[in-house]
C-alpha positions in Angstrom: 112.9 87.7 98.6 110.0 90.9 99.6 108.0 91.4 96.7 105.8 94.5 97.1 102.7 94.5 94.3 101.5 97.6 93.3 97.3 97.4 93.2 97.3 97.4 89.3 99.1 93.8 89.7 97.0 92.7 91.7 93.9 93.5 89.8 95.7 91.8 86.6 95.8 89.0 88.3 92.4 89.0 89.9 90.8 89.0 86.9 91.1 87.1 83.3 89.6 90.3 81.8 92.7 91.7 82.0 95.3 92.0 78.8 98.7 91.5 81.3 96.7 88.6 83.5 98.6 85.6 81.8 102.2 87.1 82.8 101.1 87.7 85.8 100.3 84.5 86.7 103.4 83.6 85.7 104.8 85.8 88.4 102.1 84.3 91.1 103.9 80.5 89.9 107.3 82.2 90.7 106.0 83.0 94.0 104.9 80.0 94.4 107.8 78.4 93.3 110.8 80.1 94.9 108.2 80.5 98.5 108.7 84.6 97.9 105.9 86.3 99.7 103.8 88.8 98.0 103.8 92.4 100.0 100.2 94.3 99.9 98.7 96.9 101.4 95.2 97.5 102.3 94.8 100.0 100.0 95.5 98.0 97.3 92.8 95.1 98.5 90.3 97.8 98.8 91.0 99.5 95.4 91.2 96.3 93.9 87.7 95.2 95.1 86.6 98.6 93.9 87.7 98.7 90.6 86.6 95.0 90.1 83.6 95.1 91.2 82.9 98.3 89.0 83.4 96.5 85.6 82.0 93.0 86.8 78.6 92.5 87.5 79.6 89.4 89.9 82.4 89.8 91.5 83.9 88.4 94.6 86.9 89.5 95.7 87.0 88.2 99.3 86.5 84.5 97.7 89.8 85.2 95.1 91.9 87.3 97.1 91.4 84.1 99.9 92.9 81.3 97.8 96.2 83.5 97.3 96.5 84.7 100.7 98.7 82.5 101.8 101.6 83.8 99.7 101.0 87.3 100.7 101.4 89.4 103.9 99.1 92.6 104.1 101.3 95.7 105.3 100.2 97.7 107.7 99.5 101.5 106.9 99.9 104.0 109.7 100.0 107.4 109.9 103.9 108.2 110.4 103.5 106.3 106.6 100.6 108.4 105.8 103.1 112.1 106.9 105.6 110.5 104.7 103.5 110.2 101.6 102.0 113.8 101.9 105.9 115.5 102.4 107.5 113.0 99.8 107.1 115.2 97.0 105.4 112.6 95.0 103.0 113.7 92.4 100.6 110.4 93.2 99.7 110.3 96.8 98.6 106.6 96.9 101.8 105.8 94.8 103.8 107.5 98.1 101.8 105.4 100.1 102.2 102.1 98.4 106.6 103.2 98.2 106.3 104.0 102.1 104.9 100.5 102.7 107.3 98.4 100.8 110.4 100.5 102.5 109.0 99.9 106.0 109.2 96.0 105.2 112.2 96.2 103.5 110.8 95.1 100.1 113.3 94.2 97.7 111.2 95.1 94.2 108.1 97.2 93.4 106.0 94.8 90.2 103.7 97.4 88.9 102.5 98.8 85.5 103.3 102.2 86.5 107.1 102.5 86.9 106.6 106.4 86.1 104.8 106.8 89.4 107.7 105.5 91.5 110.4 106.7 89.5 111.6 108.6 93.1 111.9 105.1 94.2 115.0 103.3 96.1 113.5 100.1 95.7 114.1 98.5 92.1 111.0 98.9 90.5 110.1 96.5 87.6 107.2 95.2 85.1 106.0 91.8 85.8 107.5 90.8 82.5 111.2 92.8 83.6 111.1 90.6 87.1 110.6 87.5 85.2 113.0 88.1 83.2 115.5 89.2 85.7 114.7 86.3 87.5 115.3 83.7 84.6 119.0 85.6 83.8 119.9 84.8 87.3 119.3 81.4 87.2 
């Protein structure tokens, strides 16, 4: 199964901090679990870092982000992604961008915390909490 994480995901699971950072690790154990790779993008890592080290005086994210890394694959971002984005008629450019990524690998759900900003989406988008939930139905 492709599982694409929106950045917001990410950072919930980066950092303890965060209100949603117990469900999702949760959803990290699933991956874990059932060997489903977590989809990224570079944009993501990067905002991630940013917006981390922002609100945390100590903060390394090239230390976390390693001990998960090998349950994720970093998509690649191009520019035919980048032309796609800007004519997609999305109202959040780096939510086109993130939606272009998971279509070019073939992603079979977006987890974020923003379902409003792919609500243009073909891909199923869910909450951490609605993919867990999904998941535990189906078994």
């Amino acid at each position: 199964m492709r599982i694409f994480w929106d950045t917001n995901i990410l950072i919930d699971l980066l950092t303890d901090a965060r209100f949603h950072h117990a469900t999702t690790l949760k959803l990290f154990a699933y991956h874990i679990e059932n060997n489903a790779i977590i989809y990224l993008t570079p944009l993501s890592m990067a905002n991630a870092d940013y917006v981390l080290a922002a609100h945390h005086d100590v903060f390394d994210f090239t230390n976390r982000f390693r001990n998960m890394s090998s349950f994720t694959e970093v998509c690649t971002m191009d520019q035919e992604q980048a032309e796609l984005a800007i004519n997609s008629g999305w109202k959040d450019f780096e939510d086109s961008l993130q939606y272009q990524s998971a279509l070019d690998y073939k992603c079979d759900y977006i987890i974020t915390r923003d379902e409003k900003g792919f609500k243009k989406s073909l891909i199923p988008v869910l909450t951490p909490e609605q993919f867990l939930e999904e998941q535990n139905d189906a078994t």
